[in-house]
Backbone as CSV, one residue per row, in Angstrom:
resi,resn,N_x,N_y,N_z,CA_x,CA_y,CA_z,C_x,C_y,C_z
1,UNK,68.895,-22.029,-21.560,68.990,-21.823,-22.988,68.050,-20.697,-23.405
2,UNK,68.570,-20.233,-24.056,67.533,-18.728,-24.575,66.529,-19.133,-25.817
3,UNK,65.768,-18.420,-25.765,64.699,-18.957,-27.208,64.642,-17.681,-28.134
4,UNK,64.387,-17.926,-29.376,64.384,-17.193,-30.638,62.814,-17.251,-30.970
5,UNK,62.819,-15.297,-30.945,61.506,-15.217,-31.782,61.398,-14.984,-32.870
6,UNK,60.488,-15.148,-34.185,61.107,-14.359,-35.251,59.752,-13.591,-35.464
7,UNK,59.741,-12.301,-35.695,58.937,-11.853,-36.214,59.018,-10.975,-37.488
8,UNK,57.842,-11.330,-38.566,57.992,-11.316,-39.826,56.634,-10.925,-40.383
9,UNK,56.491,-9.688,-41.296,55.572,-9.445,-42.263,55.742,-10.092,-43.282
10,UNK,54.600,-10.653,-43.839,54.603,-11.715,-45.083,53.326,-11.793,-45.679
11,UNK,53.263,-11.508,-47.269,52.065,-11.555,-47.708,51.134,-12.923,-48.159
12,UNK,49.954,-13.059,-48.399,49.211,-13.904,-48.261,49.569,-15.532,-49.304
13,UNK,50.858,-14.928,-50.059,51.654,-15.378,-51.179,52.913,-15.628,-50.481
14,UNK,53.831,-15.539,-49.229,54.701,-15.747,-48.741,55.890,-15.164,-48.937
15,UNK,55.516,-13.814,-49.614,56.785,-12.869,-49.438,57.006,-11.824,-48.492
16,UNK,58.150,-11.702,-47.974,58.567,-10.902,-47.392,59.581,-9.796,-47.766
17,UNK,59.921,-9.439,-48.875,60.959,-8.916,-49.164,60.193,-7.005,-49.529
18,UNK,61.071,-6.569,-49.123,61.034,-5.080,-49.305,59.557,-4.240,-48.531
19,UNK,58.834,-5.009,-47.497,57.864,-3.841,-46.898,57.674,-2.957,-46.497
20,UNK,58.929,-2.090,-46.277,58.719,-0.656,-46.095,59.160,0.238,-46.995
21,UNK,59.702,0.196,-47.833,59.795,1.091,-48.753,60.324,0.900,-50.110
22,UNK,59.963,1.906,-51.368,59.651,0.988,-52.437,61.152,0.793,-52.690
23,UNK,62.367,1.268,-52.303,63.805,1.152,-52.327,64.495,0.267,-51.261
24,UNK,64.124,-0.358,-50.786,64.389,-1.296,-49.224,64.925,-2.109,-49.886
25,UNK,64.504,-2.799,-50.791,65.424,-4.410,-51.338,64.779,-4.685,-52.311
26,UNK,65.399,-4.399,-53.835,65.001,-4.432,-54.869,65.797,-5.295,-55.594
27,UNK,66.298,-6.507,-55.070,67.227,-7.619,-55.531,66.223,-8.263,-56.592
28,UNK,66.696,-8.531,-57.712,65.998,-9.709,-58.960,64.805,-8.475,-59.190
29,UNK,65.430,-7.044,-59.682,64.568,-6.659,-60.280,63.049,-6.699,-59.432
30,UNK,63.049,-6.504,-57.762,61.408,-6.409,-56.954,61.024,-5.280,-57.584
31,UNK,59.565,-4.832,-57.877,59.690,-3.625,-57.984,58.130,-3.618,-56.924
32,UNK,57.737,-3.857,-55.890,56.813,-4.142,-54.753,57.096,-3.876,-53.850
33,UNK,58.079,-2.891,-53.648,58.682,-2.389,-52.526,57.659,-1.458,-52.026
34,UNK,57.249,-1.574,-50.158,56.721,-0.432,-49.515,55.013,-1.130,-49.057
35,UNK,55.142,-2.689,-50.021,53.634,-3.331,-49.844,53.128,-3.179,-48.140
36,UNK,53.822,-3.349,-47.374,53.204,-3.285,-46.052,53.264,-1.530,-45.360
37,UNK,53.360,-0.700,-45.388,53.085,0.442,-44.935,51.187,1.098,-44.876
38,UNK,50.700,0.448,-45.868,49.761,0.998,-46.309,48.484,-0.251,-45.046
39,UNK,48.650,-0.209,-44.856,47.967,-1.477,-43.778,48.467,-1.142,-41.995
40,UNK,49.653,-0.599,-41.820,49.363,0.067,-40.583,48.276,0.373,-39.632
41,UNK,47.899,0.031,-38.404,46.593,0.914,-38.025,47.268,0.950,-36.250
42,UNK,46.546,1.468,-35.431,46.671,1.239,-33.766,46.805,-0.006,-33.622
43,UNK,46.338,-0.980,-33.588,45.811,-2.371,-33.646,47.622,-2.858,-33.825
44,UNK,47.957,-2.719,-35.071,49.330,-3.115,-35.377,50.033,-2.576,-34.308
45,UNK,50.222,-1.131,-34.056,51.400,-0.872,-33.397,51.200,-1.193,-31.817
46,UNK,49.989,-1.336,-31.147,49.697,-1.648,-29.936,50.305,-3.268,-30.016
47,UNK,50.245,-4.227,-30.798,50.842,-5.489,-30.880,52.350,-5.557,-30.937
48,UNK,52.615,-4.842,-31.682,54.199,-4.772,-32.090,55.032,-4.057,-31.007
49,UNK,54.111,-2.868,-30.013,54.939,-2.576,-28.662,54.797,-3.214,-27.563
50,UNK,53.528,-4.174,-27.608,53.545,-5.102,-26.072,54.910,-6.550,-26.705
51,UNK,55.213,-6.673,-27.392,56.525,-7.582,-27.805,57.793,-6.473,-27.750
52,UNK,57.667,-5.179,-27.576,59.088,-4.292,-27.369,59.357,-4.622,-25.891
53,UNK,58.169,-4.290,-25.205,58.040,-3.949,-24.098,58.677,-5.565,-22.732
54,UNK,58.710,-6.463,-23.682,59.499,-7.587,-22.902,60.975,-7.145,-23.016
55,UNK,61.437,-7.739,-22.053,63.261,-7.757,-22.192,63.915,-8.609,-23.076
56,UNK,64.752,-8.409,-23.556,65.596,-9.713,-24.633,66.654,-8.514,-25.379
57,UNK,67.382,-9.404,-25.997,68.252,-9.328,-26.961,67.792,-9.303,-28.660
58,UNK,68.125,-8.534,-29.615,68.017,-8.699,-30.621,69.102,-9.162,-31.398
59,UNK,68.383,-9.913,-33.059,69.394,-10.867,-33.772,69.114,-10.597,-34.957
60,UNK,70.097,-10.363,-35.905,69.809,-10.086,-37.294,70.570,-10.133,-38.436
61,UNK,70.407,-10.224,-39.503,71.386,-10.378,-40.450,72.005,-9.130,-40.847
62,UNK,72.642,-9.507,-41.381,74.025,-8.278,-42.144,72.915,-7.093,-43.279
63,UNK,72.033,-7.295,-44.093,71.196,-6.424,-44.825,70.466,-5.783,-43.670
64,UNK,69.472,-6.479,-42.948,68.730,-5.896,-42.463,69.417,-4.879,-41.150
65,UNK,70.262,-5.773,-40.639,71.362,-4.445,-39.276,71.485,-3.434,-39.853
66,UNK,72.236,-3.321,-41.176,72.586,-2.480,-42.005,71.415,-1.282,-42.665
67,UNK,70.213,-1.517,-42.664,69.337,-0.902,-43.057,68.857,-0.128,-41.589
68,UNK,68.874,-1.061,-40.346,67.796,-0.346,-39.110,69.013,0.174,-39.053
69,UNK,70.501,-0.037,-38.680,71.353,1.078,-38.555,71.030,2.124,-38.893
70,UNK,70.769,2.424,-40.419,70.101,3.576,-41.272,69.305,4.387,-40.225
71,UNK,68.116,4.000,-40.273,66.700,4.118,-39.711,66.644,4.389,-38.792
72,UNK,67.523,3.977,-37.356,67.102,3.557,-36.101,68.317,4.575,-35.412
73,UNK,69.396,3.532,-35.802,70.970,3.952,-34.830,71.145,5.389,-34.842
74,UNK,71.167,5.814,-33.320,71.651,7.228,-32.890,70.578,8.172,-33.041
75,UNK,69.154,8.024,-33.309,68.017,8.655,-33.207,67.560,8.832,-32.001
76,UNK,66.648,9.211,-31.382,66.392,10.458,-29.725,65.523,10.961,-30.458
77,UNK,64.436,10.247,-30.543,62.918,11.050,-31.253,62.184,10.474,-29.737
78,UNK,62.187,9.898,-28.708,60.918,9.434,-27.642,60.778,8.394,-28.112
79,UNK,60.691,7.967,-29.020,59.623,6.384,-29.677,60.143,5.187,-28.802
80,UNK,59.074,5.178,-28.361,59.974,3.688,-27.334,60.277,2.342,-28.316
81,UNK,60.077,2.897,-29.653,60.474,1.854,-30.662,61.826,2.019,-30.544
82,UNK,62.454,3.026,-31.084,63.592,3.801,-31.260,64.240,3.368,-29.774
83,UNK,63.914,3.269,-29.058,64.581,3.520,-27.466,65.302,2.069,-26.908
84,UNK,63.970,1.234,-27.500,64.093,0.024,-27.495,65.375,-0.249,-28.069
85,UNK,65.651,-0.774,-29.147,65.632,-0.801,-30.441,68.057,-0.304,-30.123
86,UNK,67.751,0.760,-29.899,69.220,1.523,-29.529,69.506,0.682,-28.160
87,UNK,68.534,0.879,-27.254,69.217,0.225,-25.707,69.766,-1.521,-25.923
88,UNK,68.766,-1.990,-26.699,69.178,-3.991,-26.890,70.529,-4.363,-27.568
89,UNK,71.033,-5.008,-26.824,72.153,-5.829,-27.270,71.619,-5.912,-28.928
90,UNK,72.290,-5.719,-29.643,71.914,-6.624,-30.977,73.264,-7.408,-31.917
91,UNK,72.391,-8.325,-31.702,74.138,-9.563,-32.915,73.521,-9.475,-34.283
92,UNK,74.452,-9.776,-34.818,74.375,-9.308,-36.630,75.639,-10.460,-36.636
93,UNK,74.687,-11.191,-37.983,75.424,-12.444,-38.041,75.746,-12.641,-39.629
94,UNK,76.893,-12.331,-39.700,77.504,-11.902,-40.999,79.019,-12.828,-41.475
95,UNK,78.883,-13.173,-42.704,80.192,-13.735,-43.348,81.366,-12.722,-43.911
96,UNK,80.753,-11.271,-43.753,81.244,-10.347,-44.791,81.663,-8.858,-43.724
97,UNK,80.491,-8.972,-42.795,80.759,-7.214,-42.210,82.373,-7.701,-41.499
98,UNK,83.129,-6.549,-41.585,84.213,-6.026,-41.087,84.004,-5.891,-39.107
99,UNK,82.928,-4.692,-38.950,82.969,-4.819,-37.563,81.377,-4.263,-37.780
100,UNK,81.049,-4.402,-36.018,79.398,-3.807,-35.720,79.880,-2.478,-35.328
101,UNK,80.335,-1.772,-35.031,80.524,-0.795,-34.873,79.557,0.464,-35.163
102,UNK,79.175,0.313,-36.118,77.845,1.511,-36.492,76.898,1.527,-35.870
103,UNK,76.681,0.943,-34.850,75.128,0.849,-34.221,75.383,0.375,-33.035
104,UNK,75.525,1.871,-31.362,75.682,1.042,-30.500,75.049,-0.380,-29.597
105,UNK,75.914,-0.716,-28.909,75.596,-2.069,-28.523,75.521,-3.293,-29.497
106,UNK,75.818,-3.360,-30.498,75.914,-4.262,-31.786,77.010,-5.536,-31.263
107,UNK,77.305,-6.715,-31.363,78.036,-7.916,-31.284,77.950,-8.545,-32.677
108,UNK,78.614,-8.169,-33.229,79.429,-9.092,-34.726,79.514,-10.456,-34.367
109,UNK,78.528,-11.279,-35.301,78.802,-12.875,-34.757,79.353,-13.213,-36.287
110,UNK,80.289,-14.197,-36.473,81.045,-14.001,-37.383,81.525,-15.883,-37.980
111,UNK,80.797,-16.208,-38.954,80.900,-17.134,-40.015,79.679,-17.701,-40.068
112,UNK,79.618,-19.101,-40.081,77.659,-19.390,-40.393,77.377,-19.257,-39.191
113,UNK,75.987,-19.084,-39.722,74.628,-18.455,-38.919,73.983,-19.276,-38.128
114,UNK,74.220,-20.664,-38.247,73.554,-21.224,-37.879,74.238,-22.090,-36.726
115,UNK,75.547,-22.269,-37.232,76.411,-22.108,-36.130,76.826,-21.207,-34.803
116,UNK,76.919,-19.882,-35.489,77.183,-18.971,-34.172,76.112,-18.743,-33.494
117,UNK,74.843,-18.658,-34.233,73.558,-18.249,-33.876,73.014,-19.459,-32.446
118,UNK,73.320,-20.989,-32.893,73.211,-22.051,-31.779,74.349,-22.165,-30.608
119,UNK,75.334,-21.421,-30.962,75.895,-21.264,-30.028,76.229,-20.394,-28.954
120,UNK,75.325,-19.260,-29.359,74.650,-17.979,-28.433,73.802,-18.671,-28.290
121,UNK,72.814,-19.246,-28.734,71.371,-19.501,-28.007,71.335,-20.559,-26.949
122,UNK,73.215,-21.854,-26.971,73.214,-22.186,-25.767,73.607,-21.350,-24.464
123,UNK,74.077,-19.759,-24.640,74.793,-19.399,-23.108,73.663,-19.136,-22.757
124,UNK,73.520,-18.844,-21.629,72.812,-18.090,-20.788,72.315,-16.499,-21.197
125,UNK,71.637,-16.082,-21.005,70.983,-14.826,-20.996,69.486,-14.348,-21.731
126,UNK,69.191,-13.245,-22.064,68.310,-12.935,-22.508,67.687,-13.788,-24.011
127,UNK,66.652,-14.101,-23.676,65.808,-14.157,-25.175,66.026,-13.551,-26.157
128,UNK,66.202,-13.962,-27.433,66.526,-13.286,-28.782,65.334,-13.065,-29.787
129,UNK,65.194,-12.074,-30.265,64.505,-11.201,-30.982,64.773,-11.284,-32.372
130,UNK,64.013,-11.909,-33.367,64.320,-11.540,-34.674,63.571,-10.192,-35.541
131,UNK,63.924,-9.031,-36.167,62.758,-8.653,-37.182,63.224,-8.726,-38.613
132,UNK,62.492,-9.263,-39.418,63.289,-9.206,-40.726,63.956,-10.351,-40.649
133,UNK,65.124,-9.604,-41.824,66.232,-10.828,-41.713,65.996,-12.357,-42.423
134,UNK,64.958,-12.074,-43.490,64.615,-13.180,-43.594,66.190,-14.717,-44.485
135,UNK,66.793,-13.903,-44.958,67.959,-15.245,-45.318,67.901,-15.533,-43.822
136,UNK,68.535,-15.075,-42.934,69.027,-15.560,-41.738,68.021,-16.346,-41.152
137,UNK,66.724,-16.709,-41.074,65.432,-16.494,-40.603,65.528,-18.512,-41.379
138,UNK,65.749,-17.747,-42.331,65.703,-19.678,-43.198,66.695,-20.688,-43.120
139,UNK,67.765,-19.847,-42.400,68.736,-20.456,-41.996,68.980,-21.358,-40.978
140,UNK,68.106,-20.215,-40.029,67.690,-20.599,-38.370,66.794,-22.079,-38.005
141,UNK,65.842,-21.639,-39.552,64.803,-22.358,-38.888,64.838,-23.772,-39.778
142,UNK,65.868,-23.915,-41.054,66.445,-25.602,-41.338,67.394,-25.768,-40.431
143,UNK,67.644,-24.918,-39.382,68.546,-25.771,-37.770,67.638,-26.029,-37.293
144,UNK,66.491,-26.228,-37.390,65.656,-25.978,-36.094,65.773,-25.061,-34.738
145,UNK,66.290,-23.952,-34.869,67.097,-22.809,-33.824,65.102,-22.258,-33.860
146,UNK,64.358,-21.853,-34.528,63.316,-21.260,-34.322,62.695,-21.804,-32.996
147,UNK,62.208,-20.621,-32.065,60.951,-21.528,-31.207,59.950,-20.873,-31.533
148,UNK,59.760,-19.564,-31.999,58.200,-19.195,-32.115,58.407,-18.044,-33.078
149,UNK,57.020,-17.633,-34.039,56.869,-16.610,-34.921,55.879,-16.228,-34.392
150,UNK,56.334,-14.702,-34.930,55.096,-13.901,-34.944,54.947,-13.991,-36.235
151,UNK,53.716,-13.673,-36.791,53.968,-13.535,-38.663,52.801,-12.044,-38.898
152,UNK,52.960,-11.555,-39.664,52.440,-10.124,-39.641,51.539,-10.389,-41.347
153,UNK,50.710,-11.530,-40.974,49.923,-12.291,-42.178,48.896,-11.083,-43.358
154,UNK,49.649,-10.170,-44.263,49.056,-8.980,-45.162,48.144,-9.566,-46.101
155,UNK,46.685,-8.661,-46.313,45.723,-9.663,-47.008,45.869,-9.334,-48.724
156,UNK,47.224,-9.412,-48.715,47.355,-9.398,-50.603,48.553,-9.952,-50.947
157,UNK,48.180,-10.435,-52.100,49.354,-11.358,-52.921,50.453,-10.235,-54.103
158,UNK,51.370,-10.664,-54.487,52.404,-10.117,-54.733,53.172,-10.707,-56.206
159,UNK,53.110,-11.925,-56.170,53.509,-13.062,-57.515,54.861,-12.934,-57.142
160,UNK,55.633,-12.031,-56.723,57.035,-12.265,-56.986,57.708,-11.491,-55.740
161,UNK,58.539,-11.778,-55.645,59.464,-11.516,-54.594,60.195,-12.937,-53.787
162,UNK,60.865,-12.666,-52.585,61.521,-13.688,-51.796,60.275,-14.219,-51.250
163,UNK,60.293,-15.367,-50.671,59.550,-15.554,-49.616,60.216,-16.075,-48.632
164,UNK,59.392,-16.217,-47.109,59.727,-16.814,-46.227,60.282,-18.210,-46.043
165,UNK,59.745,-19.240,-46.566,59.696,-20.344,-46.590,60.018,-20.810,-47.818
166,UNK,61.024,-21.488,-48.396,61.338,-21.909,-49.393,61.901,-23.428,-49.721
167,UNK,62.831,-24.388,-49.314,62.799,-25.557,-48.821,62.524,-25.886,-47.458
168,UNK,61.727,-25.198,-47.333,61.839,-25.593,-45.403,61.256,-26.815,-45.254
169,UNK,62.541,-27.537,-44.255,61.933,-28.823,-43.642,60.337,-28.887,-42.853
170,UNK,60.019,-30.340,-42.895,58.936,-30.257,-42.117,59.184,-29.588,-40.400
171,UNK,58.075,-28.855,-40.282,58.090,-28.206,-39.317,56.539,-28.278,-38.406
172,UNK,56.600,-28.438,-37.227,54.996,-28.544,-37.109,55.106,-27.040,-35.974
173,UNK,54.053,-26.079,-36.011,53.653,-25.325,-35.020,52.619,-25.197,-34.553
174,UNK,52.089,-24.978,-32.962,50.838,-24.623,-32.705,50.462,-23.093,-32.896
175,UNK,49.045,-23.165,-32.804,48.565,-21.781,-32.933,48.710,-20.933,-31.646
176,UNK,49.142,-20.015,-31.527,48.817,-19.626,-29.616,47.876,-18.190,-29.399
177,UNK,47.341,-17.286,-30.517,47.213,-16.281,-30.758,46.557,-15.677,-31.785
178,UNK,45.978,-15.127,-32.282,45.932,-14.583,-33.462,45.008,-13.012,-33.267
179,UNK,45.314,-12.065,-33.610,44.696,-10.429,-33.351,44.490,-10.135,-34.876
180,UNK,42.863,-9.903,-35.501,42.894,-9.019,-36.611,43.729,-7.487,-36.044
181,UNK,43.441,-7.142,-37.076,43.808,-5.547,-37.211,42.666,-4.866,-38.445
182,UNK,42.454,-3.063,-37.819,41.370,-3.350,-38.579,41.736,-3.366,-40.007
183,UNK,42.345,-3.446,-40.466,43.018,-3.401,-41.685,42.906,-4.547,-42.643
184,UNK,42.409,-5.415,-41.796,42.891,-7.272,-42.367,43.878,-8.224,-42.437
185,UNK,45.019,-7.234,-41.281,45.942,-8.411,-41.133,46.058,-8.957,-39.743
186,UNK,46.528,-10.510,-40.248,46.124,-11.374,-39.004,47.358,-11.667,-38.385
187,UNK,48.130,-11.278,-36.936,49.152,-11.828,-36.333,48.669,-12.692,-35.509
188,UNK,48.942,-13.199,-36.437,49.396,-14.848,-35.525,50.845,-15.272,-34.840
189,UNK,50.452,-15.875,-33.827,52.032,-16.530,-32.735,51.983,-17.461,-33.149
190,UNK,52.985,-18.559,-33.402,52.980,-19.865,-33.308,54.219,-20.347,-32.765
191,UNK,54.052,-21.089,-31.385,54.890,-21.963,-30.912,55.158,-23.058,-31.624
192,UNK,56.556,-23.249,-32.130,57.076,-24.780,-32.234,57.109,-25.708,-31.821
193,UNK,56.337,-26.986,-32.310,55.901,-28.256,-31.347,57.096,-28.997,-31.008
194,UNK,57.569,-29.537,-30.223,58.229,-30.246,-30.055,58.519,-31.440,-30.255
């Protein structure tokens, strides 16, 4: 059985919506778009490439595919982000997209999420990768489909936006990790207890 990571920037207030740029996702009127750019340091990106640098599969929802499509798909800059990123299988798990087609290697998984999503995570193969994605992310994890987060913990509050966690069932996780950055943000791992 394959396991699901999710990894997620989220501020000290539990939003995640729009961190890279102030036009990224401005649903219900956000206007806090771009909050995580400014907190970057070595520290971050040395963390965020020893998790490229494993093998797996990536998984994501229909907004966010649709945006790294933007960003990512068919770029040849070196960045072993970029390299990554183009070479991985990635599923996009959508009620609405037509086809994956825009972004090679893409697999269209197609009606609920939480369904198709548990039923890739019984075949066989590579580990799955979340970034973003957070509807899908809340979806996953009232299946209990989550086994572990990264969380990309930013040391400022926001008042408004989506957050991560919103009815979420009880959930218990251990700690396995945690790296400041010099910046003040804390990634933390947490494995799902069983």
């Amino acid at each position: 059985m394959r396991s699901i990571t999710v990894t997620m920037s989220v501020t000290l207030d539990g939003v995640v919506q729009g961190l890279g740029r102030p036009d990224e996702d401005t649903r219900g009127g956000f206007t806090h778009g771009g909050w995580g750019t400014r907190y970057q340091d070595d520290v971050m990106a040395r963390e965020m490439a020893d998790g490229m640098n494993r093998p797996g599969d990536m998984l994501f929802g229909r907004r966010t595919w649709q945006d790294f499509t933007t960003a990512w798909g068919g770029r040849d800059d070196g960045n072993p982000f970029t390299t990554h990123m183009n070479a991985a299988t990635k599923y996009v798990a959508s009620t609405t997209l037509e086809d994956a087609g825009a972004w090679q290697n893409s697999v269209l998984l197609r009606g609920d999420a939480a369904e198709t999503v548990a039923g890739l995570k019984a075949q066989p193969g590579k580990d799955l990768s979340v970034i973003g994605s957070a509807s899908l992310v809340r979806a996953l994890h009232a299946a209990g489909l989550v086994d572990r987060y990264t969380l990309l913990i930013h040391p400022l509050t926001l008042g408004t936006g989506a957050r991560l966690f919103g009815d979420a069932p009880l959930t218990e996780f251990s700690l396995v990790s945690c790296v400041p950055t010099t910046k003040g943000v804390l990634i933390a791992r947490y494995d799902r207890r069983v």
